[in-house]
N, C-alpha and C positions, 0 to 999 in steps of 0.2 A: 539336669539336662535341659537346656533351653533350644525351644522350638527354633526351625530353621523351616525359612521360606525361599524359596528358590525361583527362577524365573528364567524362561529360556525367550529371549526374543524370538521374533516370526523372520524364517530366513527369506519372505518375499512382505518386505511391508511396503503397503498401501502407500505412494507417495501422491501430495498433492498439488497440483499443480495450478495454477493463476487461472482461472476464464475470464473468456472475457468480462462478465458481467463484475466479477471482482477487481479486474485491473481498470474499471468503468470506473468501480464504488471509490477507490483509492484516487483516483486522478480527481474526481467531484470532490473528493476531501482537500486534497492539496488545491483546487482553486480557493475552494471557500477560503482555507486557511491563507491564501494570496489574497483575496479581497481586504481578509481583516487586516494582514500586514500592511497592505497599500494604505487602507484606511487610517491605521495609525501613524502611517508614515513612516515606517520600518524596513528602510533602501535595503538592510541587508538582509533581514529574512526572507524579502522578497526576492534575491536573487537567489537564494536556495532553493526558494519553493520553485520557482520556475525552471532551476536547472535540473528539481526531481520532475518534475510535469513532462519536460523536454528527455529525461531518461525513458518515460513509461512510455513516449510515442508522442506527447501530447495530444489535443484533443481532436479526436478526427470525425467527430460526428458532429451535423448543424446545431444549432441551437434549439433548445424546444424537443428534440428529435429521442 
């Protein structure tokens, strides 16, 4: 007889959703990652990162801030 393990999912799972602070974290990642494409001169990465930046809302907080 071989053991049997069983598993009932939770019928109210915890769903997680974006804060701001994380949809912050992820926009500073895609600039960086657009500096460095610019940097290397990589026309077309660059338009991707920019067209994800421009999905998230792009940046709406000053600089510094």
């Amino acid at each position: 007889m071989s053991p049997q393990i069983s598993y009932r999912g939770n019928k109210n799972p915890i769903t997680k959703k974006l804060s701001f602070f994380e949809g912050g974290h992820q926009l500073e990642k895609l600039e960086f990652a657009l500096a460095v494409a610019q940097t290397k001169g990589d026309e077309e990465k660059s338009l991707v990162l920019r067209k994800k930046i421009v999905e998230l809302g792009g940046n709406v907080e000053e600089p510094g801030t």
